[in-house]
N, C-alpha and C positions, 0 to 999 in steps of 0.2 A: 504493500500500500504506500504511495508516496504522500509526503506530507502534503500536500493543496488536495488530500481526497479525505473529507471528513470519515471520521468512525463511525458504524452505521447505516448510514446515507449514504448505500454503491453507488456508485461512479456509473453503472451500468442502470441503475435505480432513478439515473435524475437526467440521461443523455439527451432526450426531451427539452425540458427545460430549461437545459444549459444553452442547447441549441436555442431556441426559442430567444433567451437571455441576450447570448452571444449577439444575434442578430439587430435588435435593438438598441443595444451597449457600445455596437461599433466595435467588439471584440470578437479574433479568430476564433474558432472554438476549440483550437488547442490550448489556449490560454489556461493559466493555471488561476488568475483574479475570480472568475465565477464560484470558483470551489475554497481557494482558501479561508475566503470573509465567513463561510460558514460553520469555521472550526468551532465559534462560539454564538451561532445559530441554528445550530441544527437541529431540523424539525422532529418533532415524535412521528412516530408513525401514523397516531390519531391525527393530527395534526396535515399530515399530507393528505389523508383520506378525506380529511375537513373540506382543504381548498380544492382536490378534485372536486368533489362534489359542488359545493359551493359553485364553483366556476360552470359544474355542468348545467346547474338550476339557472344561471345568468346568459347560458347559450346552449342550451340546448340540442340534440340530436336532431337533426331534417331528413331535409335530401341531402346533405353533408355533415359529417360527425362535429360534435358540442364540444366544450374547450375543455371540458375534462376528458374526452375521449383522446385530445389529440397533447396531453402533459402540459395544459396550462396551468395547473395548479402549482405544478415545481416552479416554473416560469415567475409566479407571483411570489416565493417566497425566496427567489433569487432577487428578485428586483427590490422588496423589502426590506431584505437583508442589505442590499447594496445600497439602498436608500432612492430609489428613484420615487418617482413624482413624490419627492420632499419626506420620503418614510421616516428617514431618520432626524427630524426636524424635533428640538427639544422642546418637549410639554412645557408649556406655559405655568406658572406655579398656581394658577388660578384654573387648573383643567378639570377639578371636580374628584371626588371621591373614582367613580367610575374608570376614569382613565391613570389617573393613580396608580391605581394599584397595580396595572401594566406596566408602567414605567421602568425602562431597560436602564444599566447602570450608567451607560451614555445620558441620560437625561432624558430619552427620546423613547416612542410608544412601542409597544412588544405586540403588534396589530393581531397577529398570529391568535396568540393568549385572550387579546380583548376580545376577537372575533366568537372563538372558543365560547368565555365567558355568555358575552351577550346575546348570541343563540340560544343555549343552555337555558337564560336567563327567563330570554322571552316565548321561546318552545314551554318553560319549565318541564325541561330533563334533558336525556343526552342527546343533544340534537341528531348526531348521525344515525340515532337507534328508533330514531320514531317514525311513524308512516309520515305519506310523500307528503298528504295535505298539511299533517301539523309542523312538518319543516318547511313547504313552500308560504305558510302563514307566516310563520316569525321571519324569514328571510322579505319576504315583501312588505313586513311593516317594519322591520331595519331599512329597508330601501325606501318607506316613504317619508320615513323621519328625519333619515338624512336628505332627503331633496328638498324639506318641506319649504316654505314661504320664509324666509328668512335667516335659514340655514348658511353661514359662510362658510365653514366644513366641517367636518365629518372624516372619521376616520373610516366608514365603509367605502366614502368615495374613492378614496387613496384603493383599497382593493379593489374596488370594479373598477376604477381608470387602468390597472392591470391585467385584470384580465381581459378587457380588451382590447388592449393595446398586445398584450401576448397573442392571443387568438389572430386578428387582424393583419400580423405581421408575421404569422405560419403561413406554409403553402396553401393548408386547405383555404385557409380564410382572408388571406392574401388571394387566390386565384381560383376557387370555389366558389365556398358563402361568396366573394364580391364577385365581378366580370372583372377582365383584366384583360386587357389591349394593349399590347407592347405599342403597336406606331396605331393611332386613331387614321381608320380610311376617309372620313369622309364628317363632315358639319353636319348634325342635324337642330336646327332650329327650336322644331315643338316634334318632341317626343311623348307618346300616349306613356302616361306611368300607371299601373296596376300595383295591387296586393303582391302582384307576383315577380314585380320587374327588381333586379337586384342593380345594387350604388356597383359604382368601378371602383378599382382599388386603388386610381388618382384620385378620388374624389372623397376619399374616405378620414374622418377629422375626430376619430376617436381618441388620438393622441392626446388631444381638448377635451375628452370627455368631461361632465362636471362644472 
């Protein structure tokens, strides 16, 4: 085992992911940076099972596979770990009992843990263990409270701005879930848009999500 491969968490267990990571990061995917930061991150195994899922309730399976089918969920806890869209941004001393208690020794949120927590909390019980309604309940009133009318953020945002920024920037969902046209043939003006008509993958601004 070399040292940039956490204990654990196989190397062959997160290839997905790193991939996925890499791609966004602007890093090879030989690179050793994806794997080392998580000597002192690394996920439980509940925990990965978590954000598969998670991630799959947020995109679901179609005519093309959901973002937990295709390893976004390692994706999100590389980018968290690494601190992208601001993860590692230090809680405010005024952040409330609740995110509190997450707080990593850097000063900054343990998203993973509160995510854990607050399902749990608002499922009341183990979220991964309960039927599909009473987890897609508490997962969709986490998501309306974090969008709600006057919400400036939300630590759920930080997670779903990942996973779809992981998803969107895989192959499926780079050039599947979206169209994707290397050289555009041809202007068209006024295009009929249906239920069924899918974005291109220039035209896609989830990176903004939030």
């Amino acid at each position: 085992m070399s040292d940039c491969e956490p204990k654990g968490w196989k190397r062959r267990d997160m290839l997905i992911g790193v991939g996925l990571f890499s791609v966004v990061a602007g890093l090879p995917l030989s690179a050793c940076n994806p794997l080392k930061i998580l000597a002192n991150n690394e996920p439980t195994e509940a925990q990965r099972v978590l954000l598969r899922d998670v991630s799959q309730m947020v995109i679901p399976r179609t005519g093309t596979a959901g973002a937990g089918d295709i390893g976004v969920g390692d994706f999100v806890i590389l980018g968290l770990a690494h601190g992208l869209e601001n993860a590692r941004d230090t809680l405010p001393v005024d952040a409330g009992a609740e995110l509190s208690a997450h707080r990593r020794n850097d000063g900054s949120l343990d998203h993973i843990s509160w995510l854990e927590s607050e399902l749990a909390r608002r499922a009341k019980g183990d979220w991964p263990k309960l039927d599909e309604a009473s987890r897609t309940a508490a997962l969709v009133a986490l998501d309306s409270d974090a969008y709600a009318e006057g919400v400036q953020s939300h630590p759920w945002r930080t997670i779903k701005a990942l996973i779809l920024t992981g998803y969107y920037t895989s192959r499926i969902g780079g050039s599947e879930e979206l169209r994707f046209e290397l050289v555009p043939g041809r202007y068209d003006p006024d295009v009929p848009v249906t239920a069924q008509t899918r974005s291109y993958s220039s035209d896609w601004t989830a990176v903004d999500f939030g």
